[in-house]
N, C-alpha and C positions, 0 to 999 in steps of 0.2 A: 452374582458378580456384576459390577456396575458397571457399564459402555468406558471407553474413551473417551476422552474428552481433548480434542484436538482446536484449536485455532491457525484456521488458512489464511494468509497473505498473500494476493491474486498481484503478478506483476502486471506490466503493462501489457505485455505479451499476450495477456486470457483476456483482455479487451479489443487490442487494434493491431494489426498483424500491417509490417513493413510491408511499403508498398500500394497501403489501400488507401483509398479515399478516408478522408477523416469524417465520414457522416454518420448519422444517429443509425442508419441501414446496416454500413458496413460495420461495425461495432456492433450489434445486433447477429451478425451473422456470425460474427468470431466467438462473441458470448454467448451464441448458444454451442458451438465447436467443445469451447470452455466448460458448459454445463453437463456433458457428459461425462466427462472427468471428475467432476463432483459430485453427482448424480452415484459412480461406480463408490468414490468414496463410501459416499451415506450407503450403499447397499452391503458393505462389507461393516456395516455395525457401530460404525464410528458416531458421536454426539458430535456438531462441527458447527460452529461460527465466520465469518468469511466477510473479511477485513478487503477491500479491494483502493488501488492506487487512485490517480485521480488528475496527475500531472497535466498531459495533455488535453485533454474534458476542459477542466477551468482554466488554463490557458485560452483555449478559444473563447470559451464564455466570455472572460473578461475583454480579450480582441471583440468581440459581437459585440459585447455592449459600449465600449469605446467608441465603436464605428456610428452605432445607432445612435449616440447620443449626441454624434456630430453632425449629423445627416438634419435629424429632427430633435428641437430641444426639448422638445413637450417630452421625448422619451431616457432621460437623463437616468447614466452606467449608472447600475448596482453596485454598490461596494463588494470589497473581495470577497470579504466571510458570507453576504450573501451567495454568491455567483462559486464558492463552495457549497454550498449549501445544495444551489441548483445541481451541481454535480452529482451529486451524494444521492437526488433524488432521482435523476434518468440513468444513471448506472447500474443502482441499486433496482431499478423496476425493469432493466435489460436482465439483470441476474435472476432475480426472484420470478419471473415470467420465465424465461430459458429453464431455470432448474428445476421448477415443477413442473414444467412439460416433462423433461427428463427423467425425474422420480415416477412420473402418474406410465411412463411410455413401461417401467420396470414394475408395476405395483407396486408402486412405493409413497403412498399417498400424508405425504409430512409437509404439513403446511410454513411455507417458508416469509420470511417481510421481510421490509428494509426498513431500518431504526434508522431518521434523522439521528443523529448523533454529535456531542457536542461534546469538545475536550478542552479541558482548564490549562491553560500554559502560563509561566510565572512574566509577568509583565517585563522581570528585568531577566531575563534570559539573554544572555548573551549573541544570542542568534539576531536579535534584531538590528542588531550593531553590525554583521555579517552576513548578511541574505545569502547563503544557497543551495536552496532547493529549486531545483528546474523547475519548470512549467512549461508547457504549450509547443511550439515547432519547434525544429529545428531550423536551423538559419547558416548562411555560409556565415564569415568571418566578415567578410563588407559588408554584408545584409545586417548583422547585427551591432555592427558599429554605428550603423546608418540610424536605428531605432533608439539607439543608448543614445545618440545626440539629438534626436528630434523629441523621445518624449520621458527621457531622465531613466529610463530603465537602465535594473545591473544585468549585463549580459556577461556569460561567462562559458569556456568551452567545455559540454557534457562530456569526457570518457571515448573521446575521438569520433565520435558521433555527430560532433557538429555544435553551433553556440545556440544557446537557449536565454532566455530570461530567467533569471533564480529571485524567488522571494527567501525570509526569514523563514527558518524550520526550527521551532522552539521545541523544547522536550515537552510530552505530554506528562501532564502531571495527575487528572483524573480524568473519568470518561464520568462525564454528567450523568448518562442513563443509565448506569452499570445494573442498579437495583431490575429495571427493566428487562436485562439482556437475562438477571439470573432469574426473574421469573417466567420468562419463554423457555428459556432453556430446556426442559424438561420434555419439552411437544413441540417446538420450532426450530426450523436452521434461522438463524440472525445472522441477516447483513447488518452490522455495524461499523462506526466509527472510519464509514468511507473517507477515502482521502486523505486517511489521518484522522479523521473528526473535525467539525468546527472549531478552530482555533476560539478560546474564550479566555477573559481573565476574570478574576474573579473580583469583585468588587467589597469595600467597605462594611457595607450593607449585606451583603450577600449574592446580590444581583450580579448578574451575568453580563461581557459586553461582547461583542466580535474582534475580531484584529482582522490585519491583512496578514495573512501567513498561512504556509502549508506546513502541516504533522508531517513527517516521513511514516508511511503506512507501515512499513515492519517494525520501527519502534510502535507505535499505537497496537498492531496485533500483540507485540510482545509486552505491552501494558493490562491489555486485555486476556491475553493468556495468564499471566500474574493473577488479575487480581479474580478470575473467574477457578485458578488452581488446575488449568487443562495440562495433562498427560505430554500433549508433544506441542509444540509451536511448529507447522510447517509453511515456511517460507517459501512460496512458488516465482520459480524465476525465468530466463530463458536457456539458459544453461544447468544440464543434468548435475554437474558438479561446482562445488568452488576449487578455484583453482590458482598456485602463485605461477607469477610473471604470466600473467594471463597474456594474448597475443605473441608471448614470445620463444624463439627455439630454445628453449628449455622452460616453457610452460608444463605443471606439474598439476594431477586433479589429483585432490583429497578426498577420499573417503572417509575420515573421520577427523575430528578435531577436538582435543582437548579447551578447554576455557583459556588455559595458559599460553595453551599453542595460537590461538586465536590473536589474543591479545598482543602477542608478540611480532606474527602475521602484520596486523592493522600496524604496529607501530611501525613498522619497516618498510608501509609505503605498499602493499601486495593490491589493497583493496581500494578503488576507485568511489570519491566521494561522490554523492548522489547516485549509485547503482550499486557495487558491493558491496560496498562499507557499511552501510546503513543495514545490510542483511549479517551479516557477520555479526556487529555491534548488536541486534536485537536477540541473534542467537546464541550469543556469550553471554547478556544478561540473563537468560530467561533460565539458561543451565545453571549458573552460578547462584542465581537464585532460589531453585529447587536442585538440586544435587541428588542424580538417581530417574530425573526426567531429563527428557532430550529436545533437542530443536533439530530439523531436519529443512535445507537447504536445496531443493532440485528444482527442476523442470515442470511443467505442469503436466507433458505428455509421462513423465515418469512416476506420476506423483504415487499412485498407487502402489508400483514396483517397490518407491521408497517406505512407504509404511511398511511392508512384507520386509524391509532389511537387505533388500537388492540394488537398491541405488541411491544417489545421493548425496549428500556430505553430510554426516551427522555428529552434531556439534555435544560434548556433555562434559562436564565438571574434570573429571579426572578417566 
């Protein structure tokens, strides 16, 4: 009988924990917190790929490289899809380093990497007309006015958390390296399509180019779940459940969710743009799309309880 085949989506939460300094240390310290959580997964027998977010990471980059490029011209900002790119690379080497410590600390000697990874998004997607996806800090409501007039950003308030800058979040349409991911597959955990993946269109010719844009990471895992045929999509978040009228006296947690009940959820306003919505929307498609496989929706401290069928919100067809 074959393993499972599961695809993780690591929120922000299994990178940088409220509160801490935003540095490459403290990220470090909570990624490896986070790798023992994954480490339990892989020990209970599961095949596992591991999609990780990217928001705040390239936010700074691109503030860093702004700064620098003002400072001194000889050192002139990288473009966005680069400074994704950048991302994709010191996150992914925080995870892949923390996890195999974690595996080698259980003998569990499974060699893991992190897949640059680059995703096709359709030029005229609507998103670019709309930028938003967050990025980078958080800002009061002056603070971000202040930056929207000095250097044309769209600022917009995250989910009561505070205003942020939001770029374009175009749908992914292919993962470039897929062939890659399913021939590791077999003998490797793959970090992929961090960040979403590099934003790419696709060209005349065939060739490839960047854009400025972030993928929303749980649709890109629930792209990558598709088209690799994984058993479950689990979507790791900061909260155990999804839940409607979240923050309010008569908020409600779900334990299971129909596609229909989903869909109906979303349209009524329950799901908060750039934080639930986009996990909800990735795990309605992925059910709907195999019918009989699940997507699962929790915490990262619960994640294991949830594959066991103990906690969770678990999303499926009917």
């Amino acid at each position: 009988m074959s393993a499972t085949k599961i695809v993780i989506a690591l929120g922000g939460n299994a990178l940088q924990e409220a509160g801490t300094p935003p540095t490459a240390e403290a990220q470090l310290a909570v990624v490896k917190k986070t790798a023992e959580f994954l480490a339990e997964i892989s020990c209970k027998g599961y095949e596992m790929a591991i999609v990780h977010g990217n928001g705040p990471q390239v936010g700074r980059i691109v503030l860093t490289q702004e700064i620098a490029s003002k400072i001194n011209e000889q050192t002139p900002a990288m473009p966005f899809d680069v400074c994704g790119a950048m991302s994709q690379g010191y996150i992914g080497y925080h995870i892949q380093q923390a996890l195999s410590d974690a595996l080698r600390s259980r003998n569990r000697n499974i060699p893991v990497v992190t897949l640059v990874t680059q995703v096709v998004v359709d030029a005229k997607d609507p998103a670019f007309q709309n930028p938003s996806k967050p990025i980078g800090q958080f800002y009061t409501e002056e603070e971000a006015k202040r930056i929207a007039d000095e250097k044309g950003y769209i600022m917009k308030e995250d989910a009561g958390r505070g205003w942020r800058r939001v770029v374009p979040s175009p749908q992914p349409k292919k993962i470039v390296e897929l062939s890659a991911v399913k021939r590791l597959w077999n003998t490797t955990i793959v970090i992929t399509a961090g960040g979403g993946g590099i934003p790419v269109v696709e060209n005349m010719d065939g060739s490839l180019t960047g854009v400025a844009a972030v993928i929303d990471k749980d649709l890109a895992a629930e792209k990558l779940a598709q088209d690799i045929e994984a058993d479950i999509l689990l979507i790791l978040t900061e909260v155990d459940k999804v839940c409607l009228n979240f923050k309010k006296p008569d908020q409600k947690f779900l334990d299971h969710m129909t596609v229909p009940e989903a869909i109906q959820y979303m349209e009524d306003g329950h799901f908060a743009p750039g934080s639930m919505l986009p996990k909800v929307l990735a795990a309605a498609k992925f059910a709907r799309t195999y019918p009989g496989k699940k997507a699962i929706i929790t915490s990262l401290f619960k994640a294991v309880d949830a594959l066991d069928g103990k906690e969770g919100t678990v999303v499926t067809m009917a």
